[in-house]
N, C-alpha and C positions, 0 to 999 in steps of 0.2 A: 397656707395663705397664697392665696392666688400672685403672681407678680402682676405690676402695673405698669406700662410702659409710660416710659418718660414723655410726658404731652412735647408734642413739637414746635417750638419756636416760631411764629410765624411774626412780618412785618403789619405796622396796621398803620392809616391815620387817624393823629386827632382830628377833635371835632374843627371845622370850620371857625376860623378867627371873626373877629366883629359877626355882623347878621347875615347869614347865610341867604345870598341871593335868592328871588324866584325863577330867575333862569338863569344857568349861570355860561357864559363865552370866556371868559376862559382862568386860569388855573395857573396860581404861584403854589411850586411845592418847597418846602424848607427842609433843608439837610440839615441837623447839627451835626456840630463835631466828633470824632471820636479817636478811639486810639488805632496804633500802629496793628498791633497785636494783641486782643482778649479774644475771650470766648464771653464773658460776661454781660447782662442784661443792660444796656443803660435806665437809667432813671430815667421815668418818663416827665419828672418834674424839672430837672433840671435842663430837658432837652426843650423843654416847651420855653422855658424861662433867657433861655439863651437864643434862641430864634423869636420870642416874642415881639423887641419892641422893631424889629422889620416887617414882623408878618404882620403886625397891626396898623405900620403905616401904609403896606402895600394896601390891603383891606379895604381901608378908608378911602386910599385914594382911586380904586377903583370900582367902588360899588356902585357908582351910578350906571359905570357899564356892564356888572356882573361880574365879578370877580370874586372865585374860592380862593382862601388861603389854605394850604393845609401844614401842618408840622408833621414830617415823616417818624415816624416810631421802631426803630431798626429792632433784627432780630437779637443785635449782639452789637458793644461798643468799639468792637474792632474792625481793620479792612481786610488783614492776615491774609497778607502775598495775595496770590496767584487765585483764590477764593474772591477776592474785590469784596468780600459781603457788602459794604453799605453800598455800592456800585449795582449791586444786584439790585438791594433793597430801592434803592432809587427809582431802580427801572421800574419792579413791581409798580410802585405808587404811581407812576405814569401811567400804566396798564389800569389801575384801577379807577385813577382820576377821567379815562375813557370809557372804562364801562359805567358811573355814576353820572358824567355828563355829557358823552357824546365827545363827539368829533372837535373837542376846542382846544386852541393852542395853552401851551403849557411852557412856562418859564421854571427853572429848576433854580433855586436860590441856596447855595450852600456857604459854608463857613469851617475853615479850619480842612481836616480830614472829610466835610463834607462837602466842602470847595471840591477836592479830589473827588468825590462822588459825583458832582452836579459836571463835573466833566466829561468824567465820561460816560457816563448815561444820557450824557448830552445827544446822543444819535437817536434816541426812543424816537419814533415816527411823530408824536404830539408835539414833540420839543421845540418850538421855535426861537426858545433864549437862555444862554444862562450867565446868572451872576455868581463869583466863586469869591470873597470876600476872605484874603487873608488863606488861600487854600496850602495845605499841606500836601508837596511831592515830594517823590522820591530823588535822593541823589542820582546825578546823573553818572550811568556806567555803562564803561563801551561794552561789557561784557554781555551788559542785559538789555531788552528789546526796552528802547527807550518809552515811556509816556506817552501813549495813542493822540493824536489830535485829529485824524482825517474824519471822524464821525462828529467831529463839527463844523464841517462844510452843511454851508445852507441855515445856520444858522446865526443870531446874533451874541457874541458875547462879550463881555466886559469881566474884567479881574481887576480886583481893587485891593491892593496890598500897603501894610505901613512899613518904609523904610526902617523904623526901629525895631523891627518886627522879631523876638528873638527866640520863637517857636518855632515860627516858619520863615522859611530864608525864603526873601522877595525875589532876590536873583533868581532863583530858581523859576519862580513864577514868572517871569520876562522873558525869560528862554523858552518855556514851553508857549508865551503866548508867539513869542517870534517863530517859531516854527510853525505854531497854528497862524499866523497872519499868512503864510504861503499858499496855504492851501483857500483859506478865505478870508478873503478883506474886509468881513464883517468881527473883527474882533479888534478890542482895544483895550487899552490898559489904565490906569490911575495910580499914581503913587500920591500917599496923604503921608509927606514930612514929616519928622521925629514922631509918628506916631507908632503904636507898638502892634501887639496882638490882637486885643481886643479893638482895635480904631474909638476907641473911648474918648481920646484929646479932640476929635474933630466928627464926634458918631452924627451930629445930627447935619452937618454937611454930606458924611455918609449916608442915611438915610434919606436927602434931598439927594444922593445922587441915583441913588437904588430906583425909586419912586419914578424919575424922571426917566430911567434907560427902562425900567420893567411894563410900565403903562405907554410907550412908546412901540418897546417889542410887542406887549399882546393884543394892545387898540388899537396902532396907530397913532397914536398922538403924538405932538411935534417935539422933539428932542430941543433942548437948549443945545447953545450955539459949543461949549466944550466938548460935551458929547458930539454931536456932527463933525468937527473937527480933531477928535481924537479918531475916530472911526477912517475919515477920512486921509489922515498924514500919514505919510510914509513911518517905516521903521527908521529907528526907535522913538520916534519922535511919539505916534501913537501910541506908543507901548510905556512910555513915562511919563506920561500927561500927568502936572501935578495937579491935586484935587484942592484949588483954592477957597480960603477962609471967606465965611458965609457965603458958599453955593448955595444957588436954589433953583430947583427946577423950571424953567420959562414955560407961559403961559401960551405962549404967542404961537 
């Protein structure tokens, strides 16, 4: 019997959230989370179901200008060291969100371990934004080359972590943004109060905040007055901007 080689793994996107524009300018890609170390397939349901109810408001609230959502679909649930997988796979879906629609900005929206990805894939030439919601890093050690930030010069981003957070430690998240504020002052921070991992106690202020900084990075449209001012304030003031009860994105 002949052998078969093992088909190879590759990343792919799902289909397009809400109605797939007739032209589309520009492109939210969604990282779920994943683990430290596998080799294992993620579920593609469960990835889809964990990014869905942001990729549907991003969606909605962009379709009158064109806007793809996509849910990225990694090769493996892992990041395992010095390999970055979902970091790679991020990129990939940049590279492809370009060949499908041309030359348009791309916001990379991650969550957890795919916070971690949407960072540092953050330098793809498309990328002009990224939100990392609740991102998982590395401890910090003098021994090892700390958490890249310079490949997000030029771009805008926001981290939006919950103080009760007890997957991923916030502190950590404040430090790398305060290191990425040096290099560029287009980066800003949100702490949402006793809320944990999943920002669940205050999600849908979270997604009016998502909504408001992601349609601003890839239209143009006018940010509310928190966001301007967290972007704007010095350290740390920027960097622990709390995210108050009933935010909503401003019209104006």
């Amino acid at each position: 019997m002949a052998h078969q080689a093992t088909p190879v793994r590759r990343a792919r996107l799902g289909r397009a959230l809400g109605p797939e524009p007739t032209a589309v300018s520009g492109a939210v890609l969604l990282l779920p989370g994943g683990d430290e170390v596998s080799g294992r397939r993620p579920s593609p349901m469960l990835a889809t179901a964990a990014m869905r109810g942001v990729g549907r408001r991003l969606a909605r609230a962009g379709r009158d200008e064109g806007v793809a959502a996509h849910v990225v679909h990694y090769r493996c649930r892992g990041w395992n060291g010095s390999e970055a997988n979902l970091a790679q796979d991020a990129t990939w879906a940049a590279d492809e969100i370009v060949r499908r629609y041309g030359d348009v900005p791309v916001c990379l929206v991650g969550v957890g371990m795919g916070g971690r990805a949407s960072l540092r894939a953050g330098g793809h030439e498309a990328v002009n934004s990224v939100l990392a919601l609740a991102p998982w890093l590395p401890e910090e050690d003098v021994a090892a080359t700390p958490e890249p930030v310079k490949q997000l010069v030029g771009r805008q981003v926001l981290i939006v972590h919950g103080t009760n957070d007890g997957r991923t430690d916030p502190e950590l998240s404040f430090r790398l943004a305060a290191r990425a504020k040096k290099a560029n002052r287009d980066v800003c921070r949100f702490e949402v109060h006793a809320d944990g991992h999943g920002l669940h106690q205050y999600r849908d202020e979270v997604l009016a905040l998502a909504e408001d900084f992601v349609m601003g990075a890839l239209f143009g449209r006018a940010v509310s007055r928190p966001v301007r001012d967290a972007f704007a304030a010095p350290p740390p003031l920027g960097l622990r901007m709390p995210l108050a009860a009933g935010f909503s994105p401003s019209r104006r």
